[in-house]
C-alpha positions in Angstrom: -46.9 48.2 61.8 -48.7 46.6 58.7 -51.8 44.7 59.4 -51.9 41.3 57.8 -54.1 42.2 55.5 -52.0 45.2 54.0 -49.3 42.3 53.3 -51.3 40.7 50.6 -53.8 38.3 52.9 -54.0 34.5 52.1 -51.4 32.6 50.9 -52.1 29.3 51.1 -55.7 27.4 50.7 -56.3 24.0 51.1 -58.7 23.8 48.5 -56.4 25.2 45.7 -53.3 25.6 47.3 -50.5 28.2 46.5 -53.0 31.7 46.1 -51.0 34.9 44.3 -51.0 37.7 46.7 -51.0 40.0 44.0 -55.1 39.2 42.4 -56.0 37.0 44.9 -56.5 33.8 42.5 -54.7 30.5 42.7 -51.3 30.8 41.4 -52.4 28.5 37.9 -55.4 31.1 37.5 -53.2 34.0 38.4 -54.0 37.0 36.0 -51.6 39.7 37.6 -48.5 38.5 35.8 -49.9 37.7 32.6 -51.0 41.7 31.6 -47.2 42.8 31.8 -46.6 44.3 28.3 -43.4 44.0 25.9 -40.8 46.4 26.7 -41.1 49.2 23.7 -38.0 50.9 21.8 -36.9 51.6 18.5 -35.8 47.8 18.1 -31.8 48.5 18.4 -29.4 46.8 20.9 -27.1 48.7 22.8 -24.0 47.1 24.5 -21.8 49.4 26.7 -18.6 48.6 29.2 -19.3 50.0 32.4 -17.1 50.8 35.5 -19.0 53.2 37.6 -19.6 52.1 41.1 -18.2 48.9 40.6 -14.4 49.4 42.4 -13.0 50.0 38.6 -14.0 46.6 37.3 -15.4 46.4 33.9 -19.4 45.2 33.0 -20.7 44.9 29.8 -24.4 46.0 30.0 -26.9 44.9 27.1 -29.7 47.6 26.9 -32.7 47.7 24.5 -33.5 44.1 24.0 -37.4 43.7 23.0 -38.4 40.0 25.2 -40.2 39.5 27.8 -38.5 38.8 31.1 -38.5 35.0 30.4 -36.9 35.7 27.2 -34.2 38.3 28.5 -33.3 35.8 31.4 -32.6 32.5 28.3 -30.8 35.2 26.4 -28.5 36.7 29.1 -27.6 33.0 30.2 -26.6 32.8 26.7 -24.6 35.8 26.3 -23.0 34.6 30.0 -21.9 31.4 28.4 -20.7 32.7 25.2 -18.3 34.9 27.1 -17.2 32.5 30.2 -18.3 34.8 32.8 -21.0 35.5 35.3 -23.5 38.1 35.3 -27.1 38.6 35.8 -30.3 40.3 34.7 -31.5 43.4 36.3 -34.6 45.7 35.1 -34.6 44.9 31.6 -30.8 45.1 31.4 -27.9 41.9 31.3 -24.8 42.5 32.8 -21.7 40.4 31.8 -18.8 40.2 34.2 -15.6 41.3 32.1 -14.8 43.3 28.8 -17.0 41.2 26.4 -18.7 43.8 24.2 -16.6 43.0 21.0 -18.1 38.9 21.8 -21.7 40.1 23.4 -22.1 42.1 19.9 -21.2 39.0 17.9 -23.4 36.5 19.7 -26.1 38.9 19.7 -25.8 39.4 15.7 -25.5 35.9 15.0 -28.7 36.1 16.9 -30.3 38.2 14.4 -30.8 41.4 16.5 -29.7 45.1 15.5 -27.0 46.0 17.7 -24.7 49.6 18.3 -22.0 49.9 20.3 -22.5 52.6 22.9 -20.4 54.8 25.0 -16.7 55.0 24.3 
């Protein structure tokens, strides 16, 4: 069994209340989530329809963007909206309910990014 202190120690303090587990600091001074660097690529788009693992329903997966996490969460609740589905954000990559990569790839040019159609 973990000690407490192996589960990231204090969490709350009343002097400066909500304390990041991560660096220790209060959660406005936290410096742990501010060194996360851009994601690095050759600067091209990919979108993809995917059915593996997924009971033969179709995904369109957008791979390759250059944001940060902020950025990729804004732009994949635009794509979502664009195409009238759901989806979500998961390590770096959106994933649109639905056959969309014909509408994802317009969006996302009208966006100004490079984009490529990948896979079949």
């Amino acid at each position: 069994m973990k000690s407490l202190a192996d589960l990231g120690g204090l969490v709350y303090s009343t002097e400066s209340g909500r304390m990041c587990p991560g660096c220790r600091q209060p959660v406005a001074q936290c410096t742990c989530h501010q060194n996360k660097p851009l994601p690095t690529g050759d600067g091209i788009v990919r979108v993809s329809r995917e059915t593996k693992g997924r009971g033969g329903k179709a995904v369109t997966l957008v791979k390759g963007v250059l944001v940060d996490a902020v950025a990729l969460e804004q732009l994949g609740k635009q794509l979502k909206a664009a195409c009238g589905s759901g989806g979500t954000v998961k390590d770096g990559v959106i994933e649109v309910q639905g056959d969309h990569v014909e509408r994802v790839m317009a969006a996302l040019q009208k966006l100004g990014h490079k984009v490529k159609r990948a896979g079949g």
